[in-house]
C-alpha atoms as a printed R data frame, in Angstrom:
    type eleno elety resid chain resno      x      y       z
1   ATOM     1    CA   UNK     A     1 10.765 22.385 -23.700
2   ATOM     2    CA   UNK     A     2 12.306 23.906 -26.806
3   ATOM     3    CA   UNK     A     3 10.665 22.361 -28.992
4   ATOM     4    CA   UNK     A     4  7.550 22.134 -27.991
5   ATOM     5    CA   UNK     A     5  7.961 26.158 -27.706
6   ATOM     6    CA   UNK     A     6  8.477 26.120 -30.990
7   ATOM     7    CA   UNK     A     7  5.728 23.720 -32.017
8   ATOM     8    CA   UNK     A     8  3.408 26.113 -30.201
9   ATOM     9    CA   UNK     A     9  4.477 29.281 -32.177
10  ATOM    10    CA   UNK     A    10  3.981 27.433 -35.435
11  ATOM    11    CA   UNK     A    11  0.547 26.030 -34.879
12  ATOM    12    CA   UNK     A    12 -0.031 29.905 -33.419
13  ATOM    13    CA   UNK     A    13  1.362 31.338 -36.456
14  ATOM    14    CA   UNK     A    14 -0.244 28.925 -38.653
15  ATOM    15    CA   UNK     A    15 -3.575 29.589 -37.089
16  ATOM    16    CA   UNK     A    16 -3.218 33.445 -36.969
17  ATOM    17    CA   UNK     A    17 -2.785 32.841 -40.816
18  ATOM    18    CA   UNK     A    18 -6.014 31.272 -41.350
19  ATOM    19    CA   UNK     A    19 -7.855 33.653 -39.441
20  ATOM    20    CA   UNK     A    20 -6.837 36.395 -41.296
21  ATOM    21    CA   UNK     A    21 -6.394 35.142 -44.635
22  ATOM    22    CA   UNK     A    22 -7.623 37.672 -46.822
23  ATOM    23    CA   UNK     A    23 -4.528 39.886 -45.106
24  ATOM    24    CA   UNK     A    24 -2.179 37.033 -45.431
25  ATOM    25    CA   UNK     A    25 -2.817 36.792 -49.310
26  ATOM    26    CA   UNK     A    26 -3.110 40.752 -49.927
27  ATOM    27    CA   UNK     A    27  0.634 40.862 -48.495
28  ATOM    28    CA   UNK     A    28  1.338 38.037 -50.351
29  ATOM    29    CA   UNK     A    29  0.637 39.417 -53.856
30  ATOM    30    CA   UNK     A    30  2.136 42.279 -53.188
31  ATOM    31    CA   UNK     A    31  5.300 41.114 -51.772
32  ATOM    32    CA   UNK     A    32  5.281 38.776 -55.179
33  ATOM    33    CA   UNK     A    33  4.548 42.054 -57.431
34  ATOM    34    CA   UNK     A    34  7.187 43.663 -55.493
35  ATOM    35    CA   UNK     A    35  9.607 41.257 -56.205
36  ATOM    36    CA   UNK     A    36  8.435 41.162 -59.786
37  ATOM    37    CA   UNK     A    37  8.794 44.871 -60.480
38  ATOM    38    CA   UNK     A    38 11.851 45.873 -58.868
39  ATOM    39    CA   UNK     A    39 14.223 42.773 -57.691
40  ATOM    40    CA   UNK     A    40 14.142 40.922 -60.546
41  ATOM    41    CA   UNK     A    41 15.010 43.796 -62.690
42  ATOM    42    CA   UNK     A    42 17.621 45.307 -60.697
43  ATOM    43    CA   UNK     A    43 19.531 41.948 -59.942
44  ATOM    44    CA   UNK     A    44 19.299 40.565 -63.791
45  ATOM    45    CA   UNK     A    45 21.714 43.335 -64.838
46  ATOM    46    CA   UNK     A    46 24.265 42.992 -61.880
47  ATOM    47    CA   UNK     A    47 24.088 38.872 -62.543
48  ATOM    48    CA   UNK     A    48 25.256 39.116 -66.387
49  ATOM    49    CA   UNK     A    49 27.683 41.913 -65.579
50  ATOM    50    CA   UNK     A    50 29.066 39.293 -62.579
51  ATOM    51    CA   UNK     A    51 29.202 36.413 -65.520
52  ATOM    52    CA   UNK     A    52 31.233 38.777 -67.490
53  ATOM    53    CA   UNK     A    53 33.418 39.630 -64.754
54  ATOM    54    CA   UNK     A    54 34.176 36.168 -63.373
55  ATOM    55    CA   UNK     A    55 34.602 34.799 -66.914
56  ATOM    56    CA   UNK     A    56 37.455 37.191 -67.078
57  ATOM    57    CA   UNK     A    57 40.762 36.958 -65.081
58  ATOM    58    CA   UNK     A    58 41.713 39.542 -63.189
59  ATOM    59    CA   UNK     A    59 44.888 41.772 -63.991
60  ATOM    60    CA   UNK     A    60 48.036 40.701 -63.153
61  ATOM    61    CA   UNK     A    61 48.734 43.650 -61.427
62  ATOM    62    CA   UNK     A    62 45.569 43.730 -59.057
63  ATOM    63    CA   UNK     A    63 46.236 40.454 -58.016
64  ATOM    64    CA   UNK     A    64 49.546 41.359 -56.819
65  ATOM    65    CA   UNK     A    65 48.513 44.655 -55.371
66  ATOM    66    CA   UNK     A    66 45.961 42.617 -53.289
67  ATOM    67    CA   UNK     A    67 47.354 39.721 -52.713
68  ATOM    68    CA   UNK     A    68 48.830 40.527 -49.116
69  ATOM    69    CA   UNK     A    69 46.059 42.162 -48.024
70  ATOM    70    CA   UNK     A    70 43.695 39.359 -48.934
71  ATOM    71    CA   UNK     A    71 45.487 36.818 -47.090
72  ATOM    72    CA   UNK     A    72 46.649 38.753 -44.149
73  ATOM    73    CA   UNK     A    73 42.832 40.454 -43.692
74  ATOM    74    CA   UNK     A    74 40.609 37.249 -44.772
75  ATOM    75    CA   UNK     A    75 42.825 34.651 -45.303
76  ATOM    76    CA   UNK     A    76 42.328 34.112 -48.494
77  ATOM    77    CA   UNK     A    77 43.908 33.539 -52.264
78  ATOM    78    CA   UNK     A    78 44.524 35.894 -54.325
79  ATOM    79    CA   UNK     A    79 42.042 34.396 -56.577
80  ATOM    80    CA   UNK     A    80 39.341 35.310 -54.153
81  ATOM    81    CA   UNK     A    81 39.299 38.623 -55.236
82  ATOM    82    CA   UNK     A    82 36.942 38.674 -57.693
83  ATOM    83    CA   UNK     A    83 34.097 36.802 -55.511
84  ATOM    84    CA   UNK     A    84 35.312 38.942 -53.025
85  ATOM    85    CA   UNK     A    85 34.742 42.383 -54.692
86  ATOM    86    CA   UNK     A    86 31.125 41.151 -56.735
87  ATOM    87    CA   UNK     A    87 29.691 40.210 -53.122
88  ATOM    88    CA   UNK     A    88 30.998 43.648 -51.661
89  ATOM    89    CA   UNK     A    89 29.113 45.371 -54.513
90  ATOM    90    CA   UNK     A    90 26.573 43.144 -55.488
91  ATOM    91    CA   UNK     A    91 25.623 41.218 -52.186
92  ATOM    92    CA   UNK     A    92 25.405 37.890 -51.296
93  ATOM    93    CA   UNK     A    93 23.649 35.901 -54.941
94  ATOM    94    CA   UNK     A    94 26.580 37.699 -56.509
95  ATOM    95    CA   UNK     A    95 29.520 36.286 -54.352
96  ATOM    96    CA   UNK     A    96 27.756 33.163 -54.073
97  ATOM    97    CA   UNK     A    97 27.342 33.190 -58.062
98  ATOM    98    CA   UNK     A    98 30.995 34.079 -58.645
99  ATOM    99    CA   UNK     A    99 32.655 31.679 -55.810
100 ATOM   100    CA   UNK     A   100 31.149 28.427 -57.533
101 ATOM   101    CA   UNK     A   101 32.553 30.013 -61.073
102 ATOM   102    CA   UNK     A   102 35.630 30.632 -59.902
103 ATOM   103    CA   UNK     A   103 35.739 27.249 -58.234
104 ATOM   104    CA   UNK     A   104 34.484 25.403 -61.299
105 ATOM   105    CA   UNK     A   105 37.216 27.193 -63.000
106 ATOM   106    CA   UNK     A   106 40.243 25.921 -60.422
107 ATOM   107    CA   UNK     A   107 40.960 29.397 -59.631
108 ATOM   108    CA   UNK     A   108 40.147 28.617 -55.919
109 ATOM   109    CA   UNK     A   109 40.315 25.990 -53.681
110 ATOM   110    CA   UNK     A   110 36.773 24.053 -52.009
111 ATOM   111    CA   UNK     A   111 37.766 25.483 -49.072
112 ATOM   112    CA   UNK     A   112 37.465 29.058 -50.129
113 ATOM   113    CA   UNK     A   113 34.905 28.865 -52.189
């Protein structure tokens, strides 16, 4: 039953596309030009800054200031921080970004990353 629900609002989605696909492609070009002109933009500065950033360890002294907090909030290592902080500012392609680096690097486990 559920997937044969779902089946049927593909097909109806599918067909409501070709019906009205001058509409579909108007929206289309400018949800590409959108994404052109301000996304890519906007998230190319915040992605080298986050290279920067996770290239560079932390200071000592943050790590230890956050260190029980980390674990006792979100369970995690101190060397989350950094992922942890980029994805609170930067949103997810930023944490996601900085997680593998750190991981790459050894600074965190597979697990946390």
């Amino acid at each position: 039953m559920k997937t044969a629900l779902c089946a049927a609002g593909a097909a109806s989605a599918l067909c409501l596309l070709l019906l009205f696909s001058a509409q579909a492609k108007a929206g289309m070009k400018e949800a590409l030009s959108l994404c052109a002109a301000v996304m890519a933009p906007s998230l190319f500065p915040m992605m080298t800054v986050s290279g920067f950033l996770s290239a560079c360890p932390c200071p000592a002294f943050l790590l230890r200031w956050c260190a029980a907090p980390l674990r006792k909030l979100f369970g995690l290592s101190p060397g989350c921080l950094t992922p942890l902080l980029l994805g609170l500012t930067g949103g997810y392609p930023l944490a996601a970004k900085s997680a593998a680096a750190a991981r790459e690097a050894g600074a965190i486990g597979e697990e946390a990353a």
